[in-house]
C-alpha positions in Angstrom: 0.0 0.0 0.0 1.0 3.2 -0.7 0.0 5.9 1.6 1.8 8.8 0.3 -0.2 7.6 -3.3 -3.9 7.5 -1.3 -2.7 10.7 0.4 -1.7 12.9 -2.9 -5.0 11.3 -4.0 -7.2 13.3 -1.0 -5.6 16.1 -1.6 -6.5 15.9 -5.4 -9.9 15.1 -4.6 -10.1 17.9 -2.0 -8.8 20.5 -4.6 -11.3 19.4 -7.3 -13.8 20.3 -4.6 -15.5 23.9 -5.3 -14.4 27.0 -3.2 -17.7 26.8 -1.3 -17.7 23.2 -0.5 -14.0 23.1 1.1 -14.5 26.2 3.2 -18.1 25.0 4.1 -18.1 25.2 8.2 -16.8 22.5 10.4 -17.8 23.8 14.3 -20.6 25.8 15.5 -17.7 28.3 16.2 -16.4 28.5 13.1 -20.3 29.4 11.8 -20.7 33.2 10.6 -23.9 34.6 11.4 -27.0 32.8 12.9 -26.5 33.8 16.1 -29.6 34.2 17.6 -29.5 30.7 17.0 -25.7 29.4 17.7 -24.8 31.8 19.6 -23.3 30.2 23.2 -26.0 29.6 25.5 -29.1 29.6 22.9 -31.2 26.5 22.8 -30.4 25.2 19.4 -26.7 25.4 20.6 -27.3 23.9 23.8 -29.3 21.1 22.7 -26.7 20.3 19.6 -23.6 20.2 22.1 -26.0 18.1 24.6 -26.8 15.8 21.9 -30.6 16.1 22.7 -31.5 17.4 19.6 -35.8 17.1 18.1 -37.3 16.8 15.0 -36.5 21.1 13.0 -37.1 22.2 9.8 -34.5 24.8 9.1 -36.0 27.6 6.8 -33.8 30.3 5.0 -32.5 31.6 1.6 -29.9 29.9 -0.5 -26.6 29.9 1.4 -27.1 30.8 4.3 -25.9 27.3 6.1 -29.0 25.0 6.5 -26.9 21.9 5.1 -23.8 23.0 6.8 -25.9 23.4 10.2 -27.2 19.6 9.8 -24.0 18.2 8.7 -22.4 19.9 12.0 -25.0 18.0 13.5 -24.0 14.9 12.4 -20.7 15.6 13.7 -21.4 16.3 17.1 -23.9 14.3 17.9 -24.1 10.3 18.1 -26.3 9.6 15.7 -26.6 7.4 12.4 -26.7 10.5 9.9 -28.5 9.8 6.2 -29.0 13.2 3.8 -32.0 12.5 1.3 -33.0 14.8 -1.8 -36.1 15.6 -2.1 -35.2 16.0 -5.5 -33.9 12.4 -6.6 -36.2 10.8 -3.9 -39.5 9.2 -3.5 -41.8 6.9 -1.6 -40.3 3.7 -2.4 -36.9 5.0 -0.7 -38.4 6.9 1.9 -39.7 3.1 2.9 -36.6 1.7 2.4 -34.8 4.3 4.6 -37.8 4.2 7.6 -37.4 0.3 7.7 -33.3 0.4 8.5 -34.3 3.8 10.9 -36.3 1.3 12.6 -34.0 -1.9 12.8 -31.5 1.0 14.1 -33.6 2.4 17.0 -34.5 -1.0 18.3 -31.1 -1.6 18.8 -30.4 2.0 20.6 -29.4 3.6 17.7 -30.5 7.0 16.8 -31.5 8.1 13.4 -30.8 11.3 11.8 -32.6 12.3 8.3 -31.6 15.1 7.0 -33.9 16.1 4.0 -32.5 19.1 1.7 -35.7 20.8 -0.5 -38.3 19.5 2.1 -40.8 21.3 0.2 -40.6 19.6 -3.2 -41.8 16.7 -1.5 -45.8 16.1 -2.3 -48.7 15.6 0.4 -48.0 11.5 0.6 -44.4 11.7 0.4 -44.8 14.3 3.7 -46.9 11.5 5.0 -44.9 9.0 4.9 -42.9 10.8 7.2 -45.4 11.0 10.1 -45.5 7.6 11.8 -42.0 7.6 12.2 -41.6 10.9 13.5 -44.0 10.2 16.2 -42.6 6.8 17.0 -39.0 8.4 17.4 -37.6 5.9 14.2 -36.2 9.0 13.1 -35.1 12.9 13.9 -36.0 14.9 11.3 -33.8 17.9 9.9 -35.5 19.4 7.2 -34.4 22.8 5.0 -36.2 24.8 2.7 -36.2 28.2 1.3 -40.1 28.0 1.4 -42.2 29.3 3.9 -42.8 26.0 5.8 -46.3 27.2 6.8 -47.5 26.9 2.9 -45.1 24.0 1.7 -44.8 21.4 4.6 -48.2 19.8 5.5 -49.9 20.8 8.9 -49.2 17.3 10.9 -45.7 17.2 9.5 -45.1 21.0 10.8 -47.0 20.2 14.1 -44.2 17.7 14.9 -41.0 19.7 14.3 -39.7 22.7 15.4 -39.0 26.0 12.5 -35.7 27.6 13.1 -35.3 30.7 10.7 -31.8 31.0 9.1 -31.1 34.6 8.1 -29.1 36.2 5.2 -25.6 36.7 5.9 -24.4 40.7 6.6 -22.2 42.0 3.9 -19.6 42.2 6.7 -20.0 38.7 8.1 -19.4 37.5 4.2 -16.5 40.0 4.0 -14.6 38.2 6.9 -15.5 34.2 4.7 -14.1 35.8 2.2 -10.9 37.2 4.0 -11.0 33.8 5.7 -10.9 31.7 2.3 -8.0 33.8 1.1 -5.9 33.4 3.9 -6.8 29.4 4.8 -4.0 27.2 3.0 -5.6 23.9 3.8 -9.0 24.6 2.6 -8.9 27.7 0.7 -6.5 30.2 -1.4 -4.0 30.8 1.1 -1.4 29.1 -0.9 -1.5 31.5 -3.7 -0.6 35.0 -3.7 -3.6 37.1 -4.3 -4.0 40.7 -3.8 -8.0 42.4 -3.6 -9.1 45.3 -2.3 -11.3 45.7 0.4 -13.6 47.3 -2.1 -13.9 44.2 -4.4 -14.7 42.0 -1.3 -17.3 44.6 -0.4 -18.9 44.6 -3.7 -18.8 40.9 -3.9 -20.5 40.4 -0.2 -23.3 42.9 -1.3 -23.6 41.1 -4.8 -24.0 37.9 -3.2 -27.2 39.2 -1.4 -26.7 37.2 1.8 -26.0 33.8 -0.2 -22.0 32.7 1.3 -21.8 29.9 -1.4 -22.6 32.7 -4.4 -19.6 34.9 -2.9 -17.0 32.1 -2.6 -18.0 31.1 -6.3 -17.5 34.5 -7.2 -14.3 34.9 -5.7 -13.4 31.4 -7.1 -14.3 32.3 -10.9 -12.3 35.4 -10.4 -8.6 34.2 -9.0 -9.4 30.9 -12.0 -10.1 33.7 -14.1 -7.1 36.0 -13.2 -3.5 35.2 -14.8 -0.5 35.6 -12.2 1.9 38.3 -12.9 5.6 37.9 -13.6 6.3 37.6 -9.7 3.3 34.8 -9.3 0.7 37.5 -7.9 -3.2 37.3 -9.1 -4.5 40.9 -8.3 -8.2 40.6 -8.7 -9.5 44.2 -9.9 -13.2 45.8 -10.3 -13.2 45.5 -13.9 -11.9 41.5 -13.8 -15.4 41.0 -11.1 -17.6 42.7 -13.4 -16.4 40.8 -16.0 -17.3 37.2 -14.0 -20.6 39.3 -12.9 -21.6 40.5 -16.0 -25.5 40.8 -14.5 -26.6 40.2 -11.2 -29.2 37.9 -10.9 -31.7 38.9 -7.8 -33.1 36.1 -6.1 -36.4 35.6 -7.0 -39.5 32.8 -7.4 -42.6 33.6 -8.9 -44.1 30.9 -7.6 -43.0 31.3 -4.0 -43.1 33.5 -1.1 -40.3 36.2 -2.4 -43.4 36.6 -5.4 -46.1 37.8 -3.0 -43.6 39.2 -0.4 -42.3 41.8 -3.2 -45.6 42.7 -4.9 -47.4 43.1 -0.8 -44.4 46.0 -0.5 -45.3 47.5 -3.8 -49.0 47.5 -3.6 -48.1 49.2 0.0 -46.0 51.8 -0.6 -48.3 52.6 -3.5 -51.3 52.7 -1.1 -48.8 55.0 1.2 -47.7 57.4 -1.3 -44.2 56.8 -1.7 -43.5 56.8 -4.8 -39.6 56.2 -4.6 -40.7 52.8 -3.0 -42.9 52.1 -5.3 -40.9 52.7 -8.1 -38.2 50.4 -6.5 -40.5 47.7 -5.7 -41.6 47.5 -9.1 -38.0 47.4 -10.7 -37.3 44.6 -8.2 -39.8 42.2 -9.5 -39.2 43.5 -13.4 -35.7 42.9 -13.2 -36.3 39.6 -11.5 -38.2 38.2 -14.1 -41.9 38.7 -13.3 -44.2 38.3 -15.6 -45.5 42.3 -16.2 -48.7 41.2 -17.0 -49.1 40.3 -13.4 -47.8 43.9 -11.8 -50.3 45.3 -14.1 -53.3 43.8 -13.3 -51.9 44.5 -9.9 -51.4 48.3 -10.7 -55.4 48.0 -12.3 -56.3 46.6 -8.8 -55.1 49.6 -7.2 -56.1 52.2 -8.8 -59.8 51.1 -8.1 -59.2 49.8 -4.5 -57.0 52.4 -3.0 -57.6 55.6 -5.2 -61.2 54.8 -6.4 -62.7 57.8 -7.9 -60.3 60.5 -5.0 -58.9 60.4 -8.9 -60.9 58.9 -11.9 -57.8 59.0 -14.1 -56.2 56.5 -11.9 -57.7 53.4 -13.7 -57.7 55.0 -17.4 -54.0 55.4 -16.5 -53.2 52.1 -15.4 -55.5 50.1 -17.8 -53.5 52.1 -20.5 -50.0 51.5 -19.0 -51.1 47.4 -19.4 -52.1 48.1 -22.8 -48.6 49.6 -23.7 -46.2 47.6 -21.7 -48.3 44.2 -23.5 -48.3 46.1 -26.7 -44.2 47.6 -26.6 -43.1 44.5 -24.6 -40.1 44.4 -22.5 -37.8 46.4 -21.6 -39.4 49.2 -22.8 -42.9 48.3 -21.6 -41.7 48.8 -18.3 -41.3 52.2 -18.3 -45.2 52.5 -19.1 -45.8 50.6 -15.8 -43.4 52.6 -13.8 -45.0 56.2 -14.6 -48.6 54.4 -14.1 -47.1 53.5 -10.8 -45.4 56.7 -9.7 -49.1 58.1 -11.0 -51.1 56.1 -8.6 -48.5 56.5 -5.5 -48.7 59.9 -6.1 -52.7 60.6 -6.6 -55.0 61.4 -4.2 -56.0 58.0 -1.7 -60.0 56.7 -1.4 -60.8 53.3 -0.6 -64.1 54.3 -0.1 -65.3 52.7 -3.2 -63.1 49.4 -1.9 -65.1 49.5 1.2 -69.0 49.7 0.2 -68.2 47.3 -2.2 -67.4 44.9 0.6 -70.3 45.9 2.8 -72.8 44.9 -0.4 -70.7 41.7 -0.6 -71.6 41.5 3.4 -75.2 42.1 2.6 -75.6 39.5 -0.3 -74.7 36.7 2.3 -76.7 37.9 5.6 -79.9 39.6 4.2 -82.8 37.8 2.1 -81.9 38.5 -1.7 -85.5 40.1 -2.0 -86.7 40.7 -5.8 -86.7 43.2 -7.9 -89.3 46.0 -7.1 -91.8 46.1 -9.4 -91.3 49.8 -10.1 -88.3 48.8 -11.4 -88.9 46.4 -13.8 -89.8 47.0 -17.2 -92.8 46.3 -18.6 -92.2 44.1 -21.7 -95.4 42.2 -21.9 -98.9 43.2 -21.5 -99.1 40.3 -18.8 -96.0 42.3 -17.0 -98.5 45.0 -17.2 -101.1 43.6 -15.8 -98.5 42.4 -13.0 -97.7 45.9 -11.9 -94.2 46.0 -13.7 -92.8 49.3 -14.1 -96.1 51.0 -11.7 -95.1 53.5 -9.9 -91.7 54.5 -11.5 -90.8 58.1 -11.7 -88.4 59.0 -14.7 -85.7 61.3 -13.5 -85.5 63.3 -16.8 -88.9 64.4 -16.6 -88.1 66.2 -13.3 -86.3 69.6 -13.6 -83.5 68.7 -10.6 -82.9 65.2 -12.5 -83.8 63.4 -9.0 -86.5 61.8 -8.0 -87.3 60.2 -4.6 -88.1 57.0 -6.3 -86.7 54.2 -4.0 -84.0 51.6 -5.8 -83.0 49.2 -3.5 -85.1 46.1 -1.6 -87.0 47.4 0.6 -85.2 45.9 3.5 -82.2 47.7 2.3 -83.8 51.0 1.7 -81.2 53.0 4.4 -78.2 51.3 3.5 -75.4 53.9 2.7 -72.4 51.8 0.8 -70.8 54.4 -0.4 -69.5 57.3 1.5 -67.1 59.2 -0.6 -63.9 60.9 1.7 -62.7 64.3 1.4 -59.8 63.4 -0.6 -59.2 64.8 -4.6 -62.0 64.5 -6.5 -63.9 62.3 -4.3 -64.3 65.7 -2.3 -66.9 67.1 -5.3 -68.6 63.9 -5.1 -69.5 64.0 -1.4 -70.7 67.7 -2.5 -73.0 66.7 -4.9 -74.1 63.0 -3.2 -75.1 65.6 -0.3 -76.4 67.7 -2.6 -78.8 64.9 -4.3 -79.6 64.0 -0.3 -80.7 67.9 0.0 -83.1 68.0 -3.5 -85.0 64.1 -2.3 -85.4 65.4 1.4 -87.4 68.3 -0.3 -89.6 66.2 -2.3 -92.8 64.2 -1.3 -92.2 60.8 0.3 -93.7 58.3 -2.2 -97.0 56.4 -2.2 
């Protein structure tokens, strides 16, 4: 045997490794960030180093150590530890795994099962889980970058506990990044690099909390970078923009991140702050959304939260869909940006948002009564005969256009849905609804 063959054969294997993988935690100490959850004396920390660990589900965005958490785990704790992918994975080896958790714990061994992308599994692959959860065949360690309390089922969530992971500072992947340069056994420290502190800033705010996408970054740029006469790599501004090229912001339509960024648009619409909204929106354009989306959303707006305070809102945003569908992208986008600067900027009423609901409120509590007679027209001589259409008063024939003719059920008759606010237009509109109230008060009550 040859042990200076097997060892040059580690080391080869070790350097194939990416950046990100070799510099991947080993301790809890040597863990950057997290620490309302590692720090000393927390209850994650304490029940890790006590080996006394329950079933978690560890919930954060890409890179911010969920799989290097569990595989300290497994480290530390006396356990039989088995990663499974959600992705490559399904009921027939979730079975296969449960059984041989099972044979383990009756002879006083513990199972660990570490599932990475909980939330790609289905309803009955989460099932499967259950029995052996509660029968203590396995601990569960799940991660996902999905809210939990949409993507893991409710008796499956019940069971474990949700630790949130949180983005990495800028400064926290700063010092990774000083640490992988320096770090001759795992990381770069073997080469001679020069960087600025300003290119490892740029690259820690680039990376948007996400450790591995900063070490790959500095990866592709010292691969990328030829040494100098003297054997030096200097890694410059213009040689990271060049691996950048564009940043990609982390984003799912179909996940949280989706309804997370278009809730802070539609609010900072709603609040007037138009810088906001203008920086919401470029979030989820340059993310990818679909624009057809953010404009129906825009549409939604300008009837819910500036109603008729301004009646251009809607004619503005209805014709800021029309052009950014008709343009198309990128150009299209400008049309949604001035319609949303427009409504973040026009007068506010949900006053139209409101009755609507309280008629929606009355549709399922009150008898839907029908029509009154007075108000239905007459298109037969048997509807005649009926009464249809007796008793209605025809508003033009009056010289104040009004009449005191009643229109709704009669069980309805002093319902008041809308109640326009003093805001932008809306203001002549109370005027003149109080006006009309003035003109019918005057007039004879009917027969």
């Amino acid at each position: 045997m040859n042990l200076f063959r097997n060892a040059e054969t580690t080391l080869e294997a070790r350097d194939l490794q990416p950046l990100a993988e070799r510099m991947r935690p080993r301790t809890l100490d040597e863990v950057l960030g997290q620490e309302h959850l590692l720090a000393p004396g927390k209850p994650l920390r304490t029940q890790i180093e006590q080996d006394r660990i329950g079933s978690m589900i560890l919930w954060g965005p890409p890179g911010c150590g969920k799989t290097t958490l569990a595989q300290i785990i497994a480290r530390l704790t006396r356990s039989e530890f088995i990663p499974f992918s959600a992705v490559l994975s399904g009921i027939r080896e979730i079975k296969q795994v449960m059984a041989d958790a099972e044979r383990l714990r009756l002879r006083g061994r513990r199972t660990i099962l570490f599932v990475d992308e909980v939330h790609r599994f289905n309803k009955a692959q989460q099932d499967a889980f259950l029995p052996h959860v509660e029968r203590g065949n396995i601990t569960l360690i799940g991660a996902t970058t999905e809210n939990p309390s949409f993507e893991v089922i409710g008796p499956l969530l019940s069971r474990t506990r949700v630790y949130v992971l949180k983005p990495l500072e800028p400064e926290q992947i700063v010092r990774l990044l000083q640490r992988a340069l320096t770090d001759p056994e795992r990381g770069l420290g073997n080469l001679v690099i020069e960087v600025s502190p300003a290119v490892l800033e740029r690259i820690a705010v680039v990376a948007n909390g996400d450790a591995r996408a900063a070490l790959n970054t500095l990866e592709a740029m010292v691969l990328g970078t030829t040494p100098d006469s003297a054997g030096r790599r200097v890694l410059t501004p213009a040689g990271l923009e060049d691996v950048l090229q564009r940043r990609w912001l982390p984003y799912d339509k179909a996940g949280e991140e989706h309804y997370n960024l278009i809730s802070a648009l539609h609010k900072s619409v709603r609040n007037s702050d138009p810088d906001a909204a203008l920086y919401w929106l470029a979030r989820m354009l340059e993310s990818g959304e679909d624009p057809r989306y953010i404009a129906r959303r825009l549409v939604r707006i300008a009837s819910e939260d500036v109603g008729l305070a301004d009646p251009q809102a809607l004619p503005m945003a209805v014709a800021a869909m029309q052009a950014a569908d008709f343009i198309g992208q990128p150009e299209g986008n400008l049309a949604l940006a001035e319609a949303a600067i427009y409504l973040a900027l026009a007068p506010k009423s949900n006053a139209l948002y409101t009755g609507y609901q309280q008629v929606q409120q009355d549709l399922q509590q009150t008898l839907a009564e029908p029509v009154p007679l007075h108000l239905r027209n007459p298109v037969t001589r048997l509807m005649q005969q009926l009464g249809y259409g007796h008793g209605y008063q025809y508003a033009h024939d009056t010289e104040e256009k009004i009449t005191n003719m009643p229109c709704l059920p009669e069980t309805l008759r002093k319902r008041q849905y809308y109640r326009p606010t003093e805001q932008g237009f809306e203001a002549r509109l109370r005027q003149r609804l109080e006006e009309i109230r003035r003109i019918r008060s005057r007039l004879p009550k009917p027969g």
